[in-house]
C-alpha positions in Angstrom: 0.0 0.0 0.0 1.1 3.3 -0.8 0.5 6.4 1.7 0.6 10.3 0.4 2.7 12.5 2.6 2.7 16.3 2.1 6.0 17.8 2.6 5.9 18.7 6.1 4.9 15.1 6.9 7.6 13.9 5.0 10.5 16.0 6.5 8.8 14.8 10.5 9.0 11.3 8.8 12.9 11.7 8.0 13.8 14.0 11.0 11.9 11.2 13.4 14.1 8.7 11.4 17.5 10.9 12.5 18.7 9.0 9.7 17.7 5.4 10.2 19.1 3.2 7.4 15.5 1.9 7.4 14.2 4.8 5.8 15.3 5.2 1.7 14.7 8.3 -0.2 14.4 7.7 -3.8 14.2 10.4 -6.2 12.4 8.8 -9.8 13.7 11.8 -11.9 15.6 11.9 -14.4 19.8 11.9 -13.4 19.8 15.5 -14.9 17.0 16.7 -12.8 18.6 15.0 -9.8 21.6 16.6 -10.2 20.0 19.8 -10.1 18.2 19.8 -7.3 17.4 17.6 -4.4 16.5 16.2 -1.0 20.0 15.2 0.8 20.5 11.9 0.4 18.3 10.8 -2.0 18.8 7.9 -4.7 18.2 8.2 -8.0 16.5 5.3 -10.2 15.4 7.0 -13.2 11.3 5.9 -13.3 11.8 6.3 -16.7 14.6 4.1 -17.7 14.0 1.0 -19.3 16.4 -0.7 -16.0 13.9 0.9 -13.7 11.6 -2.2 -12.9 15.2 -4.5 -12.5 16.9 -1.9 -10.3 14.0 -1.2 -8.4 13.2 -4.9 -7.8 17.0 -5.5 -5.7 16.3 -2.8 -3.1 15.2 -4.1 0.3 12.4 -4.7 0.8 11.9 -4.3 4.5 13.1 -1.1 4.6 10.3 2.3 4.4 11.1 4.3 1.3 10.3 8.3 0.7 9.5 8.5 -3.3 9.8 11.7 -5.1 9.8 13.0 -8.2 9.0 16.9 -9.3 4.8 17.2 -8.7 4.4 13.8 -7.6 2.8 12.0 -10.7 5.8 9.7 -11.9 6.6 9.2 -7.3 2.9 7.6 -7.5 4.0 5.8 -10.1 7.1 4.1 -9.1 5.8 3.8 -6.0 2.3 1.8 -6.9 5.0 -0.4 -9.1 7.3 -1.0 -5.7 3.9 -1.9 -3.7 2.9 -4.4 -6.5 6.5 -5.8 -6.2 6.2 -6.6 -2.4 8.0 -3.6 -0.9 5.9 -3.2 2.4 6.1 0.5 3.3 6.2 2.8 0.7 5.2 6.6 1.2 4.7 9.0 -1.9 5.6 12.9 -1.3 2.9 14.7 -2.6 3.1 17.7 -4.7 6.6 16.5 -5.3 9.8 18.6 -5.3 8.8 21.7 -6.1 6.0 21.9 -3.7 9.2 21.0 -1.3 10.8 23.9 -2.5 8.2 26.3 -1.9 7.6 25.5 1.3 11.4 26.4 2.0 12.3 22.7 2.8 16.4 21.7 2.4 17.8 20.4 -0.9 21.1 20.5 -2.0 22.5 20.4 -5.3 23.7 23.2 -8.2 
C-alpha cells in the first residue's frame, strides 16, 4: 500500500528517522534533474529508464522508502510499481519537489 505525505509530513517522517538506514529516499527523476536539485540523500532510479523495474526490484524490501519526483505524478507511479513488487512501506511525497521547495524545505544540489 502506498501512503501520500505532504512535505511537512515527510521531513517529520525523515527528522523522526535521524537518519535510520530503514528509511530510503528515492528520487524517480531523471539523473539530470537529480543533479540539479534535491532532497540530501536521495537515490536516484530514473522511473523512466527501461532498467527501472530490474533496479528497483534488488532494493530491500523491508526497509520504508520516501519516493519523489517533481509534482508527484511519476513518485505515484514508481511507488504503486514497488507496492505491487512486495516492498511493504512505501510513502509517496505529494506535490513533489517543487512543492518542497516552496515550502522552503532543504535540498542540496547546483
Amino acid at each position: 500500500m502506498v501512503r501520500d505525505l505532504d512535505p511537512r509530513e515527510a521531513i517529520q517522517l525523515i527528522r523522526d528517522g535521524g537518519g535510520d538506514p530503514e528509511l530510503l529516499i528515492l528520487d524517480v527523476r531523471t539523473p539530470q534533474e537529480h543533479e540539479r536539485i534535491r532532497i540530501e540523500g536521495s537515490a536516484n532510479l530514473d522511473l523512466r529508464s527501461p532498467a527501472f523495474l530490474a533496479e528497483v526490484s534488488v532494493l530491500d524490501r523491508r526497509k520504508a522508502y520516501l519516493v519523489y519526483c517533481l509534482v508527484g505524478v511519476r513518485s505515484r507511479a514508481a511507488a504503486e510499481a514497488m507496492a505491487r513488487l512486495g516492498f511493504g512501506e512505501v510513502f509517496n511525497l505529494a506535490g513533489g519537489i517543487r512543492e518542497w521547495q516552496r515550502l522552503g524545505l532543504p535540498t542540496v544540489g547546483r
